[in-house]
N, C-alpha and C positions, 0 to 999 in steps of 0.2 A: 581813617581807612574808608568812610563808607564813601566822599566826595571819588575817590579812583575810582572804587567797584560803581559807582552811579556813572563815571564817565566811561569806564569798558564796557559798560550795559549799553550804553548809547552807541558807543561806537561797534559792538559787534551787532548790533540790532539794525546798523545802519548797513553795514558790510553785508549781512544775510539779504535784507532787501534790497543791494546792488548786485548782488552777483542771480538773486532771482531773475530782477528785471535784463541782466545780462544775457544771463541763460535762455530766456524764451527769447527774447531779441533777436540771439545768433542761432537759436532752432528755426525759430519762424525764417529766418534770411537763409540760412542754409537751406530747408527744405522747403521752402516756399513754389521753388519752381515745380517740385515731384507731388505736391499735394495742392497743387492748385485747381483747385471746379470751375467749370465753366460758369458764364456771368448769368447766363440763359440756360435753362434746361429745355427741350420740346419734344413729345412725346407727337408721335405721325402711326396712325393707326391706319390702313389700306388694306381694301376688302374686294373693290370693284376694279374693271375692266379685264381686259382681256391683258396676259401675261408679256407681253411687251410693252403693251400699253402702262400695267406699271410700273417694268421698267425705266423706261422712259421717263414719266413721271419721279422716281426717287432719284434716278439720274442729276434731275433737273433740280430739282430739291439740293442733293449736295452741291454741284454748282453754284449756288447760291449761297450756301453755306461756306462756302472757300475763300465769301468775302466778308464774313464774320467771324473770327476767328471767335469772338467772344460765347459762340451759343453753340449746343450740344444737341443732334437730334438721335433720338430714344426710334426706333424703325421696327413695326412689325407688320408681318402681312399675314392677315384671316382664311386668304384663299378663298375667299367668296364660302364663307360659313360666318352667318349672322352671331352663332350661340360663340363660336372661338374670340368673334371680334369684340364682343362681350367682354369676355373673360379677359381680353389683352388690355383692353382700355382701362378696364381696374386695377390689372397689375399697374399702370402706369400711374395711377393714382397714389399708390400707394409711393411710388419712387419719387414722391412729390415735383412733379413736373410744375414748370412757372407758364407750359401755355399744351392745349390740345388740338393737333391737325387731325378731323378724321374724313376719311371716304367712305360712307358708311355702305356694307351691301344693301341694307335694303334700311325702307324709312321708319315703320313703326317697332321691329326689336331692339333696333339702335336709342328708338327716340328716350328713354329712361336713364340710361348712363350717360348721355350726353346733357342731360338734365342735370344729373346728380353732379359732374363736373362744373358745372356751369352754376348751379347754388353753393359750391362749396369757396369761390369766387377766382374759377382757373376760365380766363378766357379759352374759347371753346372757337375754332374755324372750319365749317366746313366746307369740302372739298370735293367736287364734283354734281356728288347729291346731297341732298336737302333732308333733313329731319321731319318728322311730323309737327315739331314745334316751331318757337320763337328762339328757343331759350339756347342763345350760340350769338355769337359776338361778330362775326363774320361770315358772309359766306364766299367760294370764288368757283367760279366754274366756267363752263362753256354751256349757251341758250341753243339744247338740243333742236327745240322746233325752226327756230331761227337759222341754222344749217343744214336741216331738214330742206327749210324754205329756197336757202342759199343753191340748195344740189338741184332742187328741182329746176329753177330759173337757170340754173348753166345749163342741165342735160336739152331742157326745151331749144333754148338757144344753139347749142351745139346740134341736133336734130333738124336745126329751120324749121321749129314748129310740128313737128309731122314725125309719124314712126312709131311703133310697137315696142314696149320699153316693157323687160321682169323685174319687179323691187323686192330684193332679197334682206327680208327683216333680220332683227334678233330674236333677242328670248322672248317667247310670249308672255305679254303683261306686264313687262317690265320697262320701266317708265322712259329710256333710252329711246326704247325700238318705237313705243308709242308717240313720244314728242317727232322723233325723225320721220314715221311713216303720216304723220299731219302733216309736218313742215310742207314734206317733199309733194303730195296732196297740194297743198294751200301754194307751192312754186310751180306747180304746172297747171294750173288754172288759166292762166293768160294762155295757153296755147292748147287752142280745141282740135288741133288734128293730134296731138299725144296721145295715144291709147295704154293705160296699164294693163296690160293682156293678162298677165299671174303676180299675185303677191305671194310668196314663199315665207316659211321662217326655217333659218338656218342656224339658229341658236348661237351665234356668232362665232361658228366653227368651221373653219375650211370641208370639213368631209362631209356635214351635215348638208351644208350650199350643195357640195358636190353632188349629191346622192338628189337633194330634190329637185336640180337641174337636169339630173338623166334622165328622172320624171317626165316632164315635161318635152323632150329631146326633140319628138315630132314637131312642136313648133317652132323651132328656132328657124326653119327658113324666112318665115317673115320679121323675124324678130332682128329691130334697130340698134337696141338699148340693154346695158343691163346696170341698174344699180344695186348697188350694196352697202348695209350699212354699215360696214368696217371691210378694209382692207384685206383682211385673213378673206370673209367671204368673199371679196371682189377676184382675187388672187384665184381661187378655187372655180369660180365661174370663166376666167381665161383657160385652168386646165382641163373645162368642160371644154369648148371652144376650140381647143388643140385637137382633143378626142376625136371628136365629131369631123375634124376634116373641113368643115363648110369652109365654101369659098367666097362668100360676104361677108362683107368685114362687118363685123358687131363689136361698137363700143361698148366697154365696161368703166363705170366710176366708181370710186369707193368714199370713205373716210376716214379720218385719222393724221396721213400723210406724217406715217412717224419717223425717226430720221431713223440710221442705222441699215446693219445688214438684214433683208429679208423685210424690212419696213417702208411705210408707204410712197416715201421718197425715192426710193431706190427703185422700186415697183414702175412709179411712173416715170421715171428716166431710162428703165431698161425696156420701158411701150410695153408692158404687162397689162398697166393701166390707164386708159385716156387721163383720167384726173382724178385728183382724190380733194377733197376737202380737208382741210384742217383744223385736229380737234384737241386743240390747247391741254394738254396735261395742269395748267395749271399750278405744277411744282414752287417754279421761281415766283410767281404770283403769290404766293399760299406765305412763302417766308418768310418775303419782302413783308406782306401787311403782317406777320408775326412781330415782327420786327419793330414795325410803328407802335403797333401794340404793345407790347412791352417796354419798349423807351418813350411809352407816353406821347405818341405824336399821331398828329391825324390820320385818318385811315377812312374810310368805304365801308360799310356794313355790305353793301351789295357788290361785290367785283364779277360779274361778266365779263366773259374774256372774248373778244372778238377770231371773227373764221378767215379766213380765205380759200382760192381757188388754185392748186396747185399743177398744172400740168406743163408741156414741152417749153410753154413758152419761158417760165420762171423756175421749172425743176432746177433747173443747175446752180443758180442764183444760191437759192434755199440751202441746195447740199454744200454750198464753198460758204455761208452764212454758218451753218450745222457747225461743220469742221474748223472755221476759224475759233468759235467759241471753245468746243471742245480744247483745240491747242491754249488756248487762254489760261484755261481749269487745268492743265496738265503743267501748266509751268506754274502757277499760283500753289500748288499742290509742291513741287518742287523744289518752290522756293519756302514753304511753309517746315520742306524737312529739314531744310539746312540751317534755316532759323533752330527749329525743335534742336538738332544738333548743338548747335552753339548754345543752348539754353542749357543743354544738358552739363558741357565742359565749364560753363561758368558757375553753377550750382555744384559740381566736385570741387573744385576751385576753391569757392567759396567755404563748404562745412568743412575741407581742412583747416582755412584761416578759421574758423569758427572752434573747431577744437584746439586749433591752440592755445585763442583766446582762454575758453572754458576751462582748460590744466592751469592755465596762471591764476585764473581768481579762485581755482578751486584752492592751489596751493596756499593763497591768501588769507581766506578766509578759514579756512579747517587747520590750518596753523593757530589762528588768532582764538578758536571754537577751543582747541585744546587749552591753551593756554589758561582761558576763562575758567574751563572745566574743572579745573585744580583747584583755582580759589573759590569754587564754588563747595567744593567735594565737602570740606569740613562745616559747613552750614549746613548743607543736605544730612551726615550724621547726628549735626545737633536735634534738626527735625524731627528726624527719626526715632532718637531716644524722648522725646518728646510724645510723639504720637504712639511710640508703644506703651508708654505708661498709662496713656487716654484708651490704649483696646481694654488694656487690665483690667480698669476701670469700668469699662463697659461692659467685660464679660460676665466680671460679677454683681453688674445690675441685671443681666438677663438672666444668669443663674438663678437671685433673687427670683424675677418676673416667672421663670419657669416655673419654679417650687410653686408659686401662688397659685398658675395658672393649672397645673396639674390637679391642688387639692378643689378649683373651684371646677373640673373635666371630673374628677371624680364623684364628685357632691351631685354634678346633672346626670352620672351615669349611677347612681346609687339609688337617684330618685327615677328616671328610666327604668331600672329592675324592676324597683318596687312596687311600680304604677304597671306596668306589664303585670310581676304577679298579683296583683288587686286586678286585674281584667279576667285571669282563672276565674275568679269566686262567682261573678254576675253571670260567666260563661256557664258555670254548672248549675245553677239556681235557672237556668234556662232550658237547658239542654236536661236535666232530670224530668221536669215537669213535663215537658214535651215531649219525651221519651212513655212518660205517663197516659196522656195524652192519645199517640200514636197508636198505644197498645189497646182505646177504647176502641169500640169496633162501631158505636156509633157516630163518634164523634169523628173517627175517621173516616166515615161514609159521607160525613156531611161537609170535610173540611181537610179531606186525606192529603188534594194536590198541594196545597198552600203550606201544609204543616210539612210535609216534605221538600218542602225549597225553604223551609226556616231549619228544618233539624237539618239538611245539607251547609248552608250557609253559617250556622253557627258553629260545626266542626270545621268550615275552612278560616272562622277568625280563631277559633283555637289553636291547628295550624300555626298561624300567622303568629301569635302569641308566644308557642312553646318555640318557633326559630328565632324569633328575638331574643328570648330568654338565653337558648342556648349559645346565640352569637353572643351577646354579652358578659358570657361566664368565659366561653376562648378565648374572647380578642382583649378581654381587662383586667379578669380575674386570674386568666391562665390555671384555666379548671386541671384538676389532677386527671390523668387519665388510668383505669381502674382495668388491664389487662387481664385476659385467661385466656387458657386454652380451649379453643372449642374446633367442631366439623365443621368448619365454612361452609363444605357441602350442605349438610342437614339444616344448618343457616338458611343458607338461601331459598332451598327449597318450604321452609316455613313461611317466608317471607310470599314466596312467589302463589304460596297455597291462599293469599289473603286476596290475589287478585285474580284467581278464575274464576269470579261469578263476573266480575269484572267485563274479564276476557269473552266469557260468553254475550252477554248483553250487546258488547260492542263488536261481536263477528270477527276478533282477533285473536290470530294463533299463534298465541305463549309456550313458544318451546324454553326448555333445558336441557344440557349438556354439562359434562363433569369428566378430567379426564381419567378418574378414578372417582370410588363413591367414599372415601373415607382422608379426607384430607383433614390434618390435622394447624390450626394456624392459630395465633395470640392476638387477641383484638378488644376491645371494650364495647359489648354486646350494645349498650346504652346508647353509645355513639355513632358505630355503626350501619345499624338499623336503619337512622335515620339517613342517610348516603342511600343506602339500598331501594331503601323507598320513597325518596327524590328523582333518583333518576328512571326508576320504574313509574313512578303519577307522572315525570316529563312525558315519558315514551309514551304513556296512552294519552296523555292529551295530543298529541302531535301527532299520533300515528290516526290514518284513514279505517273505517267502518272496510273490513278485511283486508284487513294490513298482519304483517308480522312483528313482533316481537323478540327476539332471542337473547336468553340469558347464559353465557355460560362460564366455564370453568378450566382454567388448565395449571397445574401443578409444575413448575417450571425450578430448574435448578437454583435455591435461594430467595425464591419469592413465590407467590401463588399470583394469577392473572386473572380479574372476572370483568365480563365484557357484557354490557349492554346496546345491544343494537336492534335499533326499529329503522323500517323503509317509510318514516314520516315526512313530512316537508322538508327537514333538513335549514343549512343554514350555509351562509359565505364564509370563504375565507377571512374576513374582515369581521365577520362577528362572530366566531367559533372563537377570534384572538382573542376578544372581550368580553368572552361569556362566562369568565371565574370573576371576575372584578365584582365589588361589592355595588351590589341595586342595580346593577345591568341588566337591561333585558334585549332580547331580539326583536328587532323591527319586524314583527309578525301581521300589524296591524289586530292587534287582539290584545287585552288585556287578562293574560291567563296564569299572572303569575307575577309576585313581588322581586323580583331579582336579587333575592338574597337565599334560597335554598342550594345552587352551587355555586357559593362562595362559601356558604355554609359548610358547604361537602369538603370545599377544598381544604379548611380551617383545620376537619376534622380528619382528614387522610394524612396532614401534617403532622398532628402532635400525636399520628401512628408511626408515624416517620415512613409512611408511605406514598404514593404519587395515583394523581387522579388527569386526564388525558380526553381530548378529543377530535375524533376527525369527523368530521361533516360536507356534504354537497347538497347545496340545493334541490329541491325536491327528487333527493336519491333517498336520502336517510342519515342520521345520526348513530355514531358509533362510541361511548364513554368507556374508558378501560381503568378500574382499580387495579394496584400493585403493590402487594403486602408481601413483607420482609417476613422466611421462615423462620421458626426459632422465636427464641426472648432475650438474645441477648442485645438488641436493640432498647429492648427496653428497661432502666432500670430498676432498682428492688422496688420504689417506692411505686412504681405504674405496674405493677403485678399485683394480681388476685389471683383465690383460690375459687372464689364466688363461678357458681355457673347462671346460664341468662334465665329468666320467667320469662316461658311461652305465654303468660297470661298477659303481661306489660307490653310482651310485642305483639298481641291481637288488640290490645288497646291504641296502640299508635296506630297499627294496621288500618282500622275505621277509621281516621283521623284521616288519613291519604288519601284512602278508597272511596271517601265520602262527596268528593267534589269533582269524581271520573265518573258518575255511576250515570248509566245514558239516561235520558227524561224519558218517559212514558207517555203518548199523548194520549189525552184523555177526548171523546168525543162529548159534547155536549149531554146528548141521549141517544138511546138506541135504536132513536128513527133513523130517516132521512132526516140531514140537513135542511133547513129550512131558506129557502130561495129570499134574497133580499133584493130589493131595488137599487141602494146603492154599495159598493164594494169599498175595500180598503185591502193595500199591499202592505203589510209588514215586515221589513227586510232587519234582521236582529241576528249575532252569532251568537249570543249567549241561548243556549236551547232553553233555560228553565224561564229568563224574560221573554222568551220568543211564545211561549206553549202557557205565559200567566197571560200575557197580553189578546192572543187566540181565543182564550178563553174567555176575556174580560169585552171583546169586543162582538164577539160573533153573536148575538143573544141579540143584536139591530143589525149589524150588515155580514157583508160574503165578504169572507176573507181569502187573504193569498199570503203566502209566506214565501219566501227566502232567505238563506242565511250567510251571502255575501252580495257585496254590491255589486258583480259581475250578474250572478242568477235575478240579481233584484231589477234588474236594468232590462233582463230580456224578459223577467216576467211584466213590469211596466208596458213594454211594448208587446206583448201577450195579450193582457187581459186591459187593457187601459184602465186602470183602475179610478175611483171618484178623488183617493184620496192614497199619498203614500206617508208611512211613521216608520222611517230610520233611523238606525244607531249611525254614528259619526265614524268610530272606529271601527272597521270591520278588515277580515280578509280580502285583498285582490284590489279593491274599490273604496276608499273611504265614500263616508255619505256626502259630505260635500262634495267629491268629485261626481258623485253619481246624480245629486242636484241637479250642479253644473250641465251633467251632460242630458238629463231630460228636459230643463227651463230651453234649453239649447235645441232641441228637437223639436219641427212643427206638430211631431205626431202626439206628445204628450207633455207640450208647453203650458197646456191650461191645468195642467191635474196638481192638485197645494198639495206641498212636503213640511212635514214637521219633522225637524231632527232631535233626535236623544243623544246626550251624552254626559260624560263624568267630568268633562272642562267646562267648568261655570264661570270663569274669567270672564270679566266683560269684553276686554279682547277676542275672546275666541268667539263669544257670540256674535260681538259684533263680523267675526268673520263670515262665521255660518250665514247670517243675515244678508252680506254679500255676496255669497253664492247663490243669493236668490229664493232662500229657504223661506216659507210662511210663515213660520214658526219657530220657535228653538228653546228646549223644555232639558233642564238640568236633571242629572240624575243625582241623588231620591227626588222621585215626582212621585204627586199624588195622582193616582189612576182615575180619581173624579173632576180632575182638573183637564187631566189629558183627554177625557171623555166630552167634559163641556166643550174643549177648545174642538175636539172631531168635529163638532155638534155645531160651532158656530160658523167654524170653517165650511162647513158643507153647507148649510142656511145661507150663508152671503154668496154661495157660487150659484144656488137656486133663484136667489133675486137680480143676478147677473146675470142669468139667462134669460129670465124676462126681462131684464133693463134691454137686452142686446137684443129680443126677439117681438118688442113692443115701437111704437112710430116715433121715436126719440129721432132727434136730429143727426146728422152725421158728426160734428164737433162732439155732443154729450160721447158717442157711441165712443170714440177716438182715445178717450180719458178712462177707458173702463179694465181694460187688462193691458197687461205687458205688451213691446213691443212687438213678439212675435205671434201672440196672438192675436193681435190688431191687425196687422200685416195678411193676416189669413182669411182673415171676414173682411179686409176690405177687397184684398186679390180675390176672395169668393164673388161681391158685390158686383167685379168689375168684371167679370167673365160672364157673371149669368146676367146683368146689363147688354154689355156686349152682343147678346146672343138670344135676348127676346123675342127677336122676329122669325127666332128658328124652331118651326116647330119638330123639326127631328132632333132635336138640344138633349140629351141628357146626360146621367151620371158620368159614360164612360170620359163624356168630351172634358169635364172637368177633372177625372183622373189625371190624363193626359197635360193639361196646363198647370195643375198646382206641381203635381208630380210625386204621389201617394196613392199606395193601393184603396178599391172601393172599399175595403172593411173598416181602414183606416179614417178613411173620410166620414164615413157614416159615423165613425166614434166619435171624430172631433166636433163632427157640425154639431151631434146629439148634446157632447158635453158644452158645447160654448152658446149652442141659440136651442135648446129644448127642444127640436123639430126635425123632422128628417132631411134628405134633400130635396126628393120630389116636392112635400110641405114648403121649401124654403123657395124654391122657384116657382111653384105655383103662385104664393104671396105676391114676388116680387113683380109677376105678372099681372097680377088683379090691381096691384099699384097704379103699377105704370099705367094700364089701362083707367084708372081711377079719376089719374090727371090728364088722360086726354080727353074725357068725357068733357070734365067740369071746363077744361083751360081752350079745348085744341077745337075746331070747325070739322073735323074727320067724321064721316060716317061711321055708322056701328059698323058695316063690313069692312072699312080700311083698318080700323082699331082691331079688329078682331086677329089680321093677319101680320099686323105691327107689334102686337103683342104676343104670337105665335101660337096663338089657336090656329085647331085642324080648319073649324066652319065656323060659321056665325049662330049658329043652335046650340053646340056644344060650349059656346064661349056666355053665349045669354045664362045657358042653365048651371055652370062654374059660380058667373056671378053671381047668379040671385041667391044661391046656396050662400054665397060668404056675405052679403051686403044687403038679404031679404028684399031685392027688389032686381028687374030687368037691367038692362044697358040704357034701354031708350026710357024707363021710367026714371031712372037717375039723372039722366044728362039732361030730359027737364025739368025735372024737381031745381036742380042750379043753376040751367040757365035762368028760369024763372027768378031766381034770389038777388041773381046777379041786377 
């Protein structure tokens, strides 16, 4: 048996892979003609000339293209808008074109995307005008000055030398009108009786010539001549010419000489025009060298396109030349449809022989497929019972694996409890003594703030403590829950009484609302509680220094509703989804909270069999809504009690909550005035109690400034410039690295060192910090003596940097001493007050003005980076200068005096001898002497 099934394996294996190769064979043949791409793609981008002109030009182009069947051209026109022609050339890019023609309107917006074409390795031809660069593979055009030159030499000629000639420009400054107005210039040289009486610009529009021709109107009797720099204008200076009546004949020439109706050709066969010049569109040129270029054969980097002279004598010539070609293109076009036609009925043709083919081997093959499938069918069942025996097999080794894995999940959640409630014990061997402590009256005179950010901080790891605890009795123990009936109202309101010393402190009004005052509902006081006063310590942490509050109550048919809503910063849709999930917290930029108190809540409004809810908007406010089932028959016998709650167990939790909202108090040092220091420090911290220890711990040697996000910390920097800034990393609005970032980044306060704080000690993140440029980067818990030396050395190295920067050290030493942008400052300061030695009206304003900083500002930074003022700094840099022309230069004391930008030669003796203890003239021979 198995030599047959080895040989029907073969042979249907071989059938499948003939009738594949069948099948694409007579797809490809059949639709080959309908899905065929061109061999060539080209993308032609056109921006310039005047709207016949490109005409004309794309005209010429397809033309050209009628004898390639093989290449595709991609055609857009910018309409003389640089930013559109932009944008059209990279759509082309993207449609990966194999070559680019462009005409660009003008030379340096173009010159970047023709760049960017051109490195990406898409030969690049340009067309007409020229780029700012190199970087383009061809160019073809027509040598403006060159038929410039061309028109002036005929008009002379045609003149006999002699006669009053108007040269009606184009656009001003536009490289066109200025090659043609030289050319035409540099071709009437040779004939000294030609007078240009007016040069006009007529923007190269018929009405504009018009109108500056009426201008001038009174001189046309003497007037020979008129040129033009395109046809449109020349056209328009005939229907001055009409106007006017004059009975001397005045030539008009133009350029262009483009074929068609209303074009230059036709102009000067109907005597509109004595002659026009002809100015190569360049189309058929442009494709042709595409063309070589792409089939790899040689071609012209440079193609100029040569002019001639079009009038009576050869106009007719030209226009049966015109017309023959056209007829050419219109039968090639022609014949190109009837081909396309016949391609068409041979490709129908074709995919019907093609499906018939495909129905015979389908029927061959999926005949042969079934037949297989049968003697296959009973080995497939064998399998089968085969590999369910191996799941069985497997399920109850995972069974096994479970059982293990559960008692070894139980064994780390038993010691988890245990080790949580062994954290209780230390916690109260703390918290008593310090409660002790607290109530001495002198020991809290001497040490009241500190002991109060320890007894705060030790009831939020309690907190912390007693939610683990309880998370781990719901989610593994499936703690019983111990129901009664109580007033939810009088609930709440007990609850709410724990937090208006709260309310007051922080300037927020804690309303309630009830829709009756006697609502009766079954709940487990114990569990509860905690819900209640979760989402009440949310609300006042998030809610603003007089903000609202509201708690209320409404009695609804089968359930009771209580709603907490604050107008605090609020949250997105996207994290309001994920704010029940267990350790989730909101991207607040603040660390205010372990993200497990509602998840917590949730846990616990479950195994009431009730639902917990929220809607939120960003800095509108957050809205939480509980909903309790009335009655107890939800709950059964064994989740009922008769027990009612101790108001003394929920003033005990109460301080638990309350103790980590309660607003800091600042303390002033004493009850002077503050005492003024020399150098300053910003400390920008959210947490208030590290922000108000730190205050404390540093003001006793410098003037401090506070803020408590990176937004307020960024504008007080630029406020007060401070000597030295200590940030936390995490903050609202601003993290500290960004805020770094953005002063290393600013001339105004690049020199001032930042040490940042924070609670990621990873070497990763420091090494991040370290890369935003930060001076420092100090892990939280830090020791405050450490963070005090490091102020300490920090500000000492920025003091002997000032003198390294404000002492005669070399320009190289100087270069190596601060950051880029402060080097950049003092050497652009160096180069201005250089610059301007010799001016003795020179001062502060004029260097406002060049670096591009207010004077207060300036004064801050010269002070923080060279110890000195600026008048100090310029005077120096004066007595310098002066110093080396004494010793080095032949100058008189009065030439030195007024080089160096003193008023007189008294005022500049007595400067120096003041800094150098001797004259100008006792100096200069003290060293020439030495010399």
């Amino acid at each position: 048996m198995n030599n047959p099934k080895k040989a029907w394996r073969r042979l249907s294996s071989i059938s499948v892979k003939l009738f594949t190769f069948i099948f694409i064979s007579l797809i490809f043949q059949g639709c080959g003609s309908k899905t065929k791409h061109p061999e060539y793609l080209i993308g032609f981008s056109q921006c310039t000339g005047a709207d016949m002109w490109r005409k004309a030009m794309s005209a010429e182009m397809k033309m050209e293209l009628s004898l390639h069947p093989g290449a595709k051209l991609i055609y857009t026109d910018a309409e003389g808008n640089s930013a559109t022609q932009v944008e059209q050339v990279k759509w082309m890019l993207k449609q990966n074109i194999d070559l680019l023609i462009i005409s660009p309107n003008e030379a340096q917006p173009l010159t970047p995307v023709v760049e960017l074409a051109y490195q990406k390795g898409i030969p690049v031809i340009v067309l007409d005008r020229k780029t700012s660069s190199n970087a383009y593979t061809a160019y073809v055009g027509a040598d403006n000055f060159q038929i410039g030159k061309m028109a002036g030499s005929y008009v002379g000629t045609a003149l006999q030398g002699k006669g009053n000639i108007v040269e009606i420009m184009g656009l001003p400054g536009s490289s066109p009108a200025i090659e043609r107005q030289r050319g035409f210039s540099e071709g009437l040289k040779q004939f000294e009786g030609i007078n240009i009486k007016h040069q006009l610009y007529g923007d190269w529009l018929k009405h504009n010539a018009e109108q500056q021709l009426k201008s001038i109107k009174s001189d046309f009797n003497d007037l020979d001549a008129i040129f033009a720099h395109n046809d449109v204008m020349a056209s328009g200076a005939r229907e001055v010419i009409k106007q006017l009546n004059l009975s001397r004949s005045i030539k008009v020439f133009g350029i262009d000489a483009l074929p068609g109706q209303g074009g230059g050709l036709q102009l000067v066969s109907d005597k509109v025009l004595d002659a026009s010049l002809l100015y190569p569109t360049g189309g058929k040129e442009a494709i042709s060298t595409a063309l070589k270029i792409l089939k790899k054969e040689p071609f012209n980097k440079e193609n100029i396109l040569q002019s001639i002279v079009i009038d009576a004598s050869n106009v007719e010539l030209m226009k049966l030349q015109v017309e023959k070609v056209r007829s050419q293109y219109q039968d090639i076009e022609r014949q190109q449809g009837l081909l396309a036609d016949q391609e068409v009925l041979f490709s129908n043709q074709q995919v019907v022989l093609n499906i018939t083919v495909i129905a015979l081997v389908l029927a061959v093959v999926f005949g042969g497929l079934a037949f297989y499938s049968l003697l296959e069918n009973k080995k497939i069942n064998l399998r089968l019972n085969m590999k369910n025996a191996e799941i069985l097999d497997q399920r109850n080794q995972l069974m096994e694996m479970s059982a293990k894995a559960e008692l070894a999940t139980e064994a780390k959640l038993n010691f988890f409890t245990n080790i949580s409630h062994e954290f209780r014990t230390p916690l109260t061997l703390i918290l008593s003594p310090l409660q002790d402590l607290l109530n001495n009256e002198k020991i809290r005179t001497l040490a009241g703030t500190n002991l109060n950010h320890i007894h705060k901080n030790v009831y939020r790891l309690l907190r912390l403590v007693n939610q683990l605890i309880t998370y781990r009795k719901i989610e593994y123990e499936k703690v019983q829950i111990r129901a009664t009936p109580n007033n939810i109202v009088e609930f709440i309101k007990d609850i709410l009484e724990s937090f208006r010393l709260n309310a007051q402190k922080l300037n927020i009004n804690l309303q309630f609302t009830a829709s009756r005052q006697d609502i009766l509902v079954w709940f487990d006081v114990n569990m509860l509680d905690k819900v209640i006063f979760n989402l009440l310590s949310n609300a006042f942490k998030f809610t603003p220094t007089n903000g609202t509050i509201l708690v209320s109550i409404e009695d609804r048919e089968g359930n009771v509703s209580i709603q907490v809503q604050d107008n605090g910063i609020g949250m997105s849709k996207a994290e309001s989804e994920h704010i029940f999930e267990h350790f989730y917290q909101v991207d607040t930029n603040s660390t205010k909270g372990s993200g497990l108190g509602l998840s917590l809540s949730r846990e616990i409004m479950q195994i009431h069999h009730g639902t917990i809810a929220v809607e939120s908007t960003r800095q509108l406010g957050t809205t939480f809504t509980l909903t309790l089932l009335t009655g107890s028959d939800h709950f059964s016998a064994a989740e009922q009690s008769e027990l009612s709650y101790d108001k003394a167990e929920l003033s005990e939790t109460a301080q638990i909550y309350t103790s980590e909202i309660d607003l800091p108090v600042l303390q002033l040092v004493s009850d002077q005035v503050p005492k003024l220091h020399e150098q300053s420090i910003l400390i920008v911290e959210d947490n208030m109690d590290l922000l108000n220890y730190l205050q404390e711990r540093f003001s006793k040697q410098y003037q401090i400034f506070t803020a408590r996000t990176g937004t307020d910390g960024l504008a007080a920097a630029y406020e007060h410039v401070p000597d030295l800034i200590i940030s936390d990393v995490v903050m609202p609005g601003m993290t500290g690295k960004e805020l770094t970032q953005k002063l290393k980044s600013d001339i105004r306060t690049s020199h001032i060192p930042i040490i940042l704080l924070t609670a990621r000690g990873s070497n990763e993140q420091q090494i991040q910090g370290l890369e935003s440029m930060a001076d420092a980067y100090m892990v939280k818990p830090f020791d405050s003596d450490v963070l005090l030396a490091k102020v300490k050395n920090i500000l000492k190295n920025r003091v002997l940097l000032k003198e390294h920067y404000t002492s005669d050290v070399s320009t190289a030493t100087q270069s190596q001493t601060y950051n880029a942008i402060d080097r950049k400052f003092v050497n652009d300061l160096a180069a201005i007050v250089s610059q301007n030695l010799s001016n003795d009206s020179f001062n502060v304003d004029d260097i406002c003005k060049e670096i591009g900083i207010s004077r207060v500002q300036l004064y801050r930074k010269v002070k923080a980076l060279l110890n000195c003022t600026i008048t100090e700094y310029i005077l120096s840099r004066r007595l310098k200068k002066a110093k080396y022309l004494l010793m080095n230069e032949a100058y008189s004391i009065s030439e030195i005096t007024y080089m160096v930008g003193f008023s007189t030669p008294n005022y500049f003796s007595t400067v120096f001898k003041a800094k150098y203890d001797c004259t100008p003239s006792e100096f200069k021979k003290k060293h020439q002497g030495t010399k």
